[in-house]
C-alpha positions as CSV (number, residue, x, y, z in Angstrom):
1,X,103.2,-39.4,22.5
2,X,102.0,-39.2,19.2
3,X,103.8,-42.7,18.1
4,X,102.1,-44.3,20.8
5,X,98.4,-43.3,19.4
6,X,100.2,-43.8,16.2
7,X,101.4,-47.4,16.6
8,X,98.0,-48.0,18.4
9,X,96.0,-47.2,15.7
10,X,97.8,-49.6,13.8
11,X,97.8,-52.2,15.7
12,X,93.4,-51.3,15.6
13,X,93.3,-51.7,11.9
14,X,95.9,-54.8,11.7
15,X,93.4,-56.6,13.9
16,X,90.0,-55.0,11.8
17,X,91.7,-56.0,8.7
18,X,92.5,-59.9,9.8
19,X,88.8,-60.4,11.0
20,X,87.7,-59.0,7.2
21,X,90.3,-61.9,5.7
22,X,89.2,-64.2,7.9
23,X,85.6,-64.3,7.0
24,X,86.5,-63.8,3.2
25,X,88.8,-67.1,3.5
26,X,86.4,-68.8,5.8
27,X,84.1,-67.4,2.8
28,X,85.5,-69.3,-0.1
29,X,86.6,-72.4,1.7
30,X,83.4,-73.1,2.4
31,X,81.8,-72.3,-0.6
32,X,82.6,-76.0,-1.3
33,X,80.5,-78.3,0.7
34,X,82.0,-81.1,2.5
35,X,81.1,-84.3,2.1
36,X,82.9,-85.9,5.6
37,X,84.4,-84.3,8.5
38,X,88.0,-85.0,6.7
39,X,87.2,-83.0,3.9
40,X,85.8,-80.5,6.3
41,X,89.0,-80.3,8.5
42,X,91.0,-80.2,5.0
43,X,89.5,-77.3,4.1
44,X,89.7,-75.5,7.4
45,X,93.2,-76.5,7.3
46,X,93.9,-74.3,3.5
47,X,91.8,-71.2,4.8
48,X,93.5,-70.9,7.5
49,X,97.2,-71.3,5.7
50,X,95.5,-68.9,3.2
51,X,94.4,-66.7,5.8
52,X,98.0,-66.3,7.8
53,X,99.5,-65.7,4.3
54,X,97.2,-62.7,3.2
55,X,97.2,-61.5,6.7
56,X,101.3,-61.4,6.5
57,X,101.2,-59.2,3.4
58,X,99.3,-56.7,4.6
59,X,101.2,-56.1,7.9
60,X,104.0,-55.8,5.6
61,X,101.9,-53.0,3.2
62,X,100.7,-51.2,6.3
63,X,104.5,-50.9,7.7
64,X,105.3,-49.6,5.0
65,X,102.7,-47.3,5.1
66,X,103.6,-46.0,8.8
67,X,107.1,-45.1,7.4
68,X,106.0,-43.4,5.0
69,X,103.3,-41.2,7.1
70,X,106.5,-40.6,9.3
71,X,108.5,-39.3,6.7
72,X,105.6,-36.7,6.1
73,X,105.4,-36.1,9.2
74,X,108.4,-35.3,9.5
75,X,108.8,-32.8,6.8
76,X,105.9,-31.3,7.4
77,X,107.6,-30.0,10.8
78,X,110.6,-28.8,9.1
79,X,108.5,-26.6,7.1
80,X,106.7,-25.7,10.4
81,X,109.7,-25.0,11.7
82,X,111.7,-22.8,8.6
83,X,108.4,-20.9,8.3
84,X,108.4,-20.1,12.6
85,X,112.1,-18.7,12.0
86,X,110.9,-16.6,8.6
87,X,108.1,-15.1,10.8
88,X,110.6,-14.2,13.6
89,X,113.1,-12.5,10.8
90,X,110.4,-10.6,9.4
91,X,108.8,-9.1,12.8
92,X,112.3,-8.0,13.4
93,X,112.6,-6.3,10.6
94,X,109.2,-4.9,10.7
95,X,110.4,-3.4,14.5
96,X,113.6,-2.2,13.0
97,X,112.0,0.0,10.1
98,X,109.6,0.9,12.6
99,X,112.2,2.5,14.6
100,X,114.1,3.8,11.1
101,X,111.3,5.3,10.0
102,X,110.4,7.2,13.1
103,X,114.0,8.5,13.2
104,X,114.4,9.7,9.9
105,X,110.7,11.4,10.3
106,X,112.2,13.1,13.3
107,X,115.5,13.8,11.7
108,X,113.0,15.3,9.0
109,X,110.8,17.8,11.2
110,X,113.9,18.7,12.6
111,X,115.6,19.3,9.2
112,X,112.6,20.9,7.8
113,X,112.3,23.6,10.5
114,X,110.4,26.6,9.3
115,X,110.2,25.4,5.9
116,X,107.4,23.1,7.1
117,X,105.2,26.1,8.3
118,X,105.8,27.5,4.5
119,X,104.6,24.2,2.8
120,X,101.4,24.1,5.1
121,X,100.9,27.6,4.0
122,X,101.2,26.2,0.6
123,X,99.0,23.8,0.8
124,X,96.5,25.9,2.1
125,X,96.4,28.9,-0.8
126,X,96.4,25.9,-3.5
127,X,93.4,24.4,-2.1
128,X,91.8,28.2,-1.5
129,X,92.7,29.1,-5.5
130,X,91.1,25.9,-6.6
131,X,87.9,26.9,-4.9
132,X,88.3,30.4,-6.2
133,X,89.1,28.8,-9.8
134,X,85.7,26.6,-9.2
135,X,83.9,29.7,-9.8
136,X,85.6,32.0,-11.5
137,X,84.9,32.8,-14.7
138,X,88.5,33.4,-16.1
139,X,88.3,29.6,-16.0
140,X,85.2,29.5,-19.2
141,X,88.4,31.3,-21.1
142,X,91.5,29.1,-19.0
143,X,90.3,26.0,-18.3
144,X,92.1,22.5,-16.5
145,X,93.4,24.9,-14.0
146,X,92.1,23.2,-10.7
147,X,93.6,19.5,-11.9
148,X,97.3,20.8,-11.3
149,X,96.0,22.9,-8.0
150,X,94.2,19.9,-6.8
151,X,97.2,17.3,-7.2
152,X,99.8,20.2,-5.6
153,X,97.4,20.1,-2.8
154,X,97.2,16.2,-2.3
155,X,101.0,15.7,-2.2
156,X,101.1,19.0,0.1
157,X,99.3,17.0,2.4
158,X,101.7,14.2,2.6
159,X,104.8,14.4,4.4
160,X,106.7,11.9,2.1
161,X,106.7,14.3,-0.3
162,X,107.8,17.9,-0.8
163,X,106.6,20.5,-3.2
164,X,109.8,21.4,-6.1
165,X,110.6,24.7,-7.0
166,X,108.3,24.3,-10.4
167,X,105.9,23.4,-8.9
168,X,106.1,26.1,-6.1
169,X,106.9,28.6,-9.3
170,X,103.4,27.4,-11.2
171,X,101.6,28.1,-8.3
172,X,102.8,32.0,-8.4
173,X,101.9,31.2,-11.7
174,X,98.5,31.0,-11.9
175,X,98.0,33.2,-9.4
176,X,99.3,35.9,-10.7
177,X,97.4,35.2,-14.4
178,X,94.2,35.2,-12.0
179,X,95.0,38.6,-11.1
180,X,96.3,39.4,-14.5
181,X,93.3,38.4,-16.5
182,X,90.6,39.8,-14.0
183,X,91.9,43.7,-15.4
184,X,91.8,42.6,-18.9
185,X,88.6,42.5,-21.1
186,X,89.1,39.4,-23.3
187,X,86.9,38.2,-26.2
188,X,87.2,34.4,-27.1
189,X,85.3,32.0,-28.9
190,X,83.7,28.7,-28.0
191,X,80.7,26.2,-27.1
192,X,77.7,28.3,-25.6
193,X,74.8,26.6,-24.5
194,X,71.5,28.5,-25.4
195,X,68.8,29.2,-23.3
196,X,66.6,26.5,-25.6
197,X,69.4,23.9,-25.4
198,X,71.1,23.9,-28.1
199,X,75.0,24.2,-28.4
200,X,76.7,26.5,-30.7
201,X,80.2,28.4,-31.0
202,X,79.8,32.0,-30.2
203,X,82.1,34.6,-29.4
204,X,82.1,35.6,-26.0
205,X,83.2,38.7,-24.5
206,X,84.7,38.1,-20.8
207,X,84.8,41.1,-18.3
208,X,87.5,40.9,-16.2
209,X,86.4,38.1,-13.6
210,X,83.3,39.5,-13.3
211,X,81.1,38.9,-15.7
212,X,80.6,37.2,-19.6
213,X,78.6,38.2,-22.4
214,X,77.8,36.7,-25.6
215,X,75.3,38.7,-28.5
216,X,74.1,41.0,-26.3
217,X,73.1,38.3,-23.4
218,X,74.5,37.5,-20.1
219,X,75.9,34.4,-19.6
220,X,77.0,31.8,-16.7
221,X,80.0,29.6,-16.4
222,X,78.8,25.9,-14.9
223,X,82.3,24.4,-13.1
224,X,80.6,20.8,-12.7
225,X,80.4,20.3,-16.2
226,X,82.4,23.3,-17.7
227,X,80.6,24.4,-20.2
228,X,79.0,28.0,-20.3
229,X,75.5,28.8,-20.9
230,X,73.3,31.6,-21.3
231,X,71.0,32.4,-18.3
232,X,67.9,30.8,-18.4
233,X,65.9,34.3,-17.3
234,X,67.8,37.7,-18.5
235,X,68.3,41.0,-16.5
236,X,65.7,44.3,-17.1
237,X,66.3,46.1,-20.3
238,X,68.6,48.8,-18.9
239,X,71.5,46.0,-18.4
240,X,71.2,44.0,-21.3
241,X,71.1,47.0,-23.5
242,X,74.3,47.7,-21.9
243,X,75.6,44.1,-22.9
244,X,74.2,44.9,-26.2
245,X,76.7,48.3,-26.4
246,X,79.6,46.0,-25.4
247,X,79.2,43.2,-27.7
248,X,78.7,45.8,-31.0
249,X,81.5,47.9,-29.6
250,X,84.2,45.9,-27.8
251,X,86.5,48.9,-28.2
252,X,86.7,51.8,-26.7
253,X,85.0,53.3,-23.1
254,X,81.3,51.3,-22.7
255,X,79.4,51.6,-19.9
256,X,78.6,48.4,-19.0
257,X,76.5,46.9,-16.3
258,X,79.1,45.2,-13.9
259,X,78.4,42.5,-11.2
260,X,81.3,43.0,-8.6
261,X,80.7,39.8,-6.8
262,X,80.7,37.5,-9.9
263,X,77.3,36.9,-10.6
264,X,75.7,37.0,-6.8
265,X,73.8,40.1,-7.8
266,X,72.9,39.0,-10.9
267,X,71.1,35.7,-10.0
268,X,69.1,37.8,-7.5
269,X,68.2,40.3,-10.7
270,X,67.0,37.8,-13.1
271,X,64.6,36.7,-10.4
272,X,63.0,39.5,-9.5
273,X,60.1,39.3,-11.4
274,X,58.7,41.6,-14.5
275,X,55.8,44.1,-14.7
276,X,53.4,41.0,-15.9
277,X,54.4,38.8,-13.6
278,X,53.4,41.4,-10.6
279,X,50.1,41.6,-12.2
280,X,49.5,38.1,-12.3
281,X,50.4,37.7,-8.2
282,X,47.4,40.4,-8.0
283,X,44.8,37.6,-8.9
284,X,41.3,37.9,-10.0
285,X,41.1,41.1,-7.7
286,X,44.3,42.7,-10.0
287,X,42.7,41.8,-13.7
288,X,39.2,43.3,-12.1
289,X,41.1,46.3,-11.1
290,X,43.2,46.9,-14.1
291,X,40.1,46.6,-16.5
292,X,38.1,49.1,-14.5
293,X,41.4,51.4,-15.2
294,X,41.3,50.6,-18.5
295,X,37.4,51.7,-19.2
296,X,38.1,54.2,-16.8
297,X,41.1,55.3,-19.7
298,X,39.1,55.4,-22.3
299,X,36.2,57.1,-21.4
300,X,38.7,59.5,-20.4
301,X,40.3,60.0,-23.5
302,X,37.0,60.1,-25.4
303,X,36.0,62.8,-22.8
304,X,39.3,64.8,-23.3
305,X,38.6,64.1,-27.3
306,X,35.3,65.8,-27.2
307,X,35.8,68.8,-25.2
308,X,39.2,69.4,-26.7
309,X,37.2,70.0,-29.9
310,X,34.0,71.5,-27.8
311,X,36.1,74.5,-26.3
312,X,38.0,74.9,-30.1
313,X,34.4,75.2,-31.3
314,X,33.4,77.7,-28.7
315,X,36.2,79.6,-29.0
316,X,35.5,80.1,-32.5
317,X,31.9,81.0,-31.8
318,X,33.1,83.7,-29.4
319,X,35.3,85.3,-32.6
320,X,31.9,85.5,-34.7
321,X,28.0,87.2,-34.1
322,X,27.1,84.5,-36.8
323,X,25.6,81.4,-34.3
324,X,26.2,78.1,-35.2
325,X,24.2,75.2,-34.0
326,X,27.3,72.9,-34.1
327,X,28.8,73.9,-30.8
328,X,27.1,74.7,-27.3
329,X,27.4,78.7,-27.4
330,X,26.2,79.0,-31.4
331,X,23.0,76.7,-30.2
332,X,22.6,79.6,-27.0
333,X,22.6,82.1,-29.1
334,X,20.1,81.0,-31.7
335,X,17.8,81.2,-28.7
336,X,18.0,84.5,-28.9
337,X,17.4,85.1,-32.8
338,X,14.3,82.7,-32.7
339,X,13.2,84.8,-29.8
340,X,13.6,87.7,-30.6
341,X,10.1,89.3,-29.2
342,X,10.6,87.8,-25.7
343,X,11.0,90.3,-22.4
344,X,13.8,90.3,-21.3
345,X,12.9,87.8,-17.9
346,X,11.4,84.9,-20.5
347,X,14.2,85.3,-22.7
348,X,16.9,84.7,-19.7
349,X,14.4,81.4,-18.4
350,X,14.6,80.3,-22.3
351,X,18.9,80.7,-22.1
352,X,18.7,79.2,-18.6
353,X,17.2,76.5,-20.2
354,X,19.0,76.0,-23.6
355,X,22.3,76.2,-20.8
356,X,20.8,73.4,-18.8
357,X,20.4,71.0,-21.7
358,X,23.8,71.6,-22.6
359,X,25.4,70.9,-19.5
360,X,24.5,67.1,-19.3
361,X,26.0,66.6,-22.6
362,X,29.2,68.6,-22.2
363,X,29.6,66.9,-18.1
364,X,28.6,63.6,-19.5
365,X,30.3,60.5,-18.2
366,X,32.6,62.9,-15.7
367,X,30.5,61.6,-12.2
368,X,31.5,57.4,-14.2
369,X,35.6,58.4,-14.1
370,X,34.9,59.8,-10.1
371,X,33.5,56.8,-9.3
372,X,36.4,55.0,-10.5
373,X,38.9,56.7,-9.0
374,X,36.7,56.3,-5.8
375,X,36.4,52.1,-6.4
376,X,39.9,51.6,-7.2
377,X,41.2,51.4,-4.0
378,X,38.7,49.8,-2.7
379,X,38.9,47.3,-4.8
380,X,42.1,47.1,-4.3
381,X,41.8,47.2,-0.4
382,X,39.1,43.7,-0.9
383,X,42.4,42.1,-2.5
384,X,44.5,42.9,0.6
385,X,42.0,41.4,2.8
386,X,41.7,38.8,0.5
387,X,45.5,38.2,0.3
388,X,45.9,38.0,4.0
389,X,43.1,35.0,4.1
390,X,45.4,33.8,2.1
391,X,48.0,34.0,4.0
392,X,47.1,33.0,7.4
393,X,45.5,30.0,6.0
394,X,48.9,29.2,5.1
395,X,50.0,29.7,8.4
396,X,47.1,27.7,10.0
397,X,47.8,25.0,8.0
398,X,51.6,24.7,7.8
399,X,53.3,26.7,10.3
400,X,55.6,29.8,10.2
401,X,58.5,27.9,9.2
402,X,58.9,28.0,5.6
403,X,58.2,31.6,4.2
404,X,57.6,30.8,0.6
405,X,54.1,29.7,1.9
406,X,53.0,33.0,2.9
407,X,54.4,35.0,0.1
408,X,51.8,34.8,-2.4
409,X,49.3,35.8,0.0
410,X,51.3,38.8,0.7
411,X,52.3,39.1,-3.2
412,X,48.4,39.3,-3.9
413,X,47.5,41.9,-0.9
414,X,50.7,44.0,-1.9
415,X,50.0,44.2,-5.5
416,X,46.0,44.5,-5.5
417,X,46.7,47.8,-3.1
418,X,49.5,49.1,-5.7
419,X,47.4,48.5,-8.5
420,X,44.2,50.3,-6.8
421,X,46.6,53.2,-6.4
422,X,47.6,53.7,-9.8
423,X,44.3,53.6,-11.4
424,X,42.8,55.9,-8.6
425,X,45.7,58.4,-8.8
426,X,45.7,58.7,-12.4
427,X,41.5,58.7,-12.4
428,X,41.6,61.6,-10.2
429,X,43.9,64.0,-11.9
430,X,42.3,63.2,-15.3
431,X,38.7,64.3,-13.6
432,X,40.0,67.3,-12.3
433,X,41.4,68.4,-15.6
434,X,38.3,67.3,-17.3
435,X,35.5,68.4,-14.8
436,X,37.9,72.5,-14.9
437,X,37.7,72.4,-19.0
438,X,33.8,71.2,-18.9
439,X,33.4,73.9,-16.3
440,X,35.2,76.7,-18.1
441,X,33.2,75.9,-21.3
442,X,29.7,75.8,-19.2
443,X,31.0,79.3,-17.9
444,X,31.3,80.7,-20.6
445,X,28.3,79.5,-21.7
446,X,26.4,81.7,-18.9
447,X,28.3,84.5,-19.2
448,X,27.6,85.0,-22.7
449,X,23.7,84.2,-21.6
450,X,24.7,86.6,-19.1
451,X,26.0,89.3,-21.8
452,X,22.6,88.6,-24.4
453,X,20.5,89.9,-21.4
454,X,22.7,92.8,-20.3
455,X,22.7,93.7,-24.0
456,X,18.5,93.0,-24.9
457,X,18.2,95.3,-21.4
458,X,20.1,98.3,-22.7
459,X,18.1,97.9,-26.3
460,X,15.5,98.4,-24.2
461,X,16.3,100.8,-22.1
């Protein structure tokens, strides 16, 4: 079939071609003009000798031309035909080693037996130690431990390939210097980063698995990058003093402040926040409160001051008949020596009233520190209400869902309530102790008035 469209195709241009010559002869013959019909027959006669020549040659090119497309042709299905036979060989072989292979995998489960169940276990304890390496601190001392834990893993999880006795013997390995070095207390030196960002060498002081210091400071080992830094906020005093002890004294029995969980506790510590920090969740209603205790302080102590050295003063007056116009009781008494010609019922009216001007001055500014011990709480109680404004604005506005919006609401209304409480507390001790010593000095005070009478009566009597 396909030399019959070949050989009519060429039989298509043979006759295309001859119609081109022809007109090319017919062309150039008669590009000479006749001058008769016998010169115009001649030259009919040569273009169409020329014409049968030219046509002759090319039927001769274009056979040769169709052999030659045959003999591609022809080689072109051979190659055809060698590459069908490769692609038969190959799937063969392809269905043979599928078949091999599944044999020898069975012949290898079988083989394998309970050996397989050990390598899974394996497999399963190096990829739980490389996690446990992740965050352990033994690594900030040991590191490049979870590259040979991760590899051991991969080819575990292959079935090509079988863990060796080394590398079954490094596991035990490492886990046993896990357990080893998590009883040991090991100081070593290198890179720390510090809380401001630089990087120095330091020597660091590891705790078991628990924990690692460095100059008195808690510090965190960082897996992603392994490096070890120093913790952005530090613990309360109480536990980094004890970091202190352990860093001047590595030797010997220190009681040191111990994270058991690796540094779960501690996170939560060094976020809790510190005594200013609680005052600044109070607000505008905390500084109001905590300056109201502080004037509330002072006047105390001023108060405490003055009748501390009042009552000495008194005392003294007591020991002596001399009076003294420098203390309460002397100025009472001279009431009496200017007086001394006065009944006895003027005379007490004239201590009555030297007592009464004395009392304002030795009660003075007692009825300010009640009042404060009174307003504290209340105070206190306006930020509560305040802080729950706060706080169901919060809710209004964006839900329940995410607690940290409600918290400093509740941090203000907590806090303003604690801090009305310890200036009230305080405040009212202070004025009982103050109001009982300016009462036992105004006491006396009468019963020496008291005595002055008693005594001018039985002069008299």
């Amino acid at each position: 079939m396909k030399n019959i469209i070949s050989n009519n195709l060429l039989k298509q241009s043979l006759q295309a071609v001859a119609i081109i010559a022809l007109v090319i002869s017919a062309s150039s013959v008669m590009a000479k003009t006749p001058t008769n019909l016998d010169d115009l027959l001649a030259q009919l006669a040569q273009g169409k000798i020329a014409q049968s020549q030219q046509n002759k040659q090319r039927e001769a090119e274009f056979s040769a031309k169709v052999n030659q497309q045959g003999r591609l042709l022809k080689k072109a299905e051979n190659k055809r035909n060698t590459a069908v036979k490769l692609s038969e060989q190959l799937e063969a072989t392809f269905q043979n080693n599928e078949i091999s292979l599944a044999n020898k995998s069975d012949a290898l489960n079988k083989r394998l037996g309970e050996l397989k169940e050990l390598f899974g276990v394996l497999q399963q304890v190096a990829g739980d130690t490389k996690s446990k390496f992740q965050t352990s601190v033994v690594s900030a001392q040991i590191p490049n431990r979870g590259e040979f834990l991760d590899k051991f893993a991969k080819s575990m999880g292959s079935t090509s390939k079988l863990a060796s006795i080394d590398d079954i013997e490094r596991l035990w390995f490492e886990l046993q210097r896990e357990m080893t070095e998590n009883g040991k207390v090991a100081t070593f030196t290198r890179e720390v980063v510090a809380a401001d960002g630089t990087r120095k060498p330091a020597e660091v002081i590891r705790v078991g698995g628990f924990n690692l210091v460095s100059n008195g400071k808690y510090l965190e080992y960082i897996d992603e990058t392994g490096s070890v830094a120093e913790l952005m906020r530090q613990p309360s005093s109480r536990y980094l003093a004890t970091a202190q002890d352990l860093s001047d004294k590595p030797q010997g029995v220190i009681p040191f402040a111990l994270d058991p969980t690796g540094g779960s506790i501690l996170s939560l510590l060094v976020q809790a926040p510190n005594t200013q920090e609680r005052i600044e969740q109070g607000g505008t209603v905390g500084y109001v409160i905590i300056a109201i205790g502080l004037v509330g302080l002072i006047i105390a102590i001023e108060r405490f001051i003055r009748l501390m050295v009042m009552g000495r003063k008194v005392n003294r007056q007591l020991k002596t008949e001399k009076a003294s116009a420098d203390n309460p009781l002397g100025r009472v008494m001279l009431v009496k020596e200017q007086n001394p010609d006065l009944n006895d019922e003027t005379l007490e009216l004239k201590l009555s009233e030297s007592i009464l001007r004395e009392v304002p001055k030795i009660s003075s500014k007692l009825t300010l520190i009640k009042i404060i011990s009174v307003v504290a709480p209340l105070i206190g109680l306006l930020g509560t209400v305040t802080g729950m404004i706060n706080t169901f604005q919060a809710i209004t506005l964006f839900g329940t869902g995410d607690p940290k919006l409600m918290a400093g609401g509740i941090s203000q209304a907590l806090v303003t309530t604690v801090l009305g409480l310890v200036v009230a507390i305080p405040m009212v001790f202070i004025f009982a102790l103050l109001n009982s010593r300016s009462r036992s000095i105004i006491n006396i005070l009468q019963q020496q008035s008291t005595g002055i009478i008693a005594e001018r009566a039985e002069q008299g009597a």
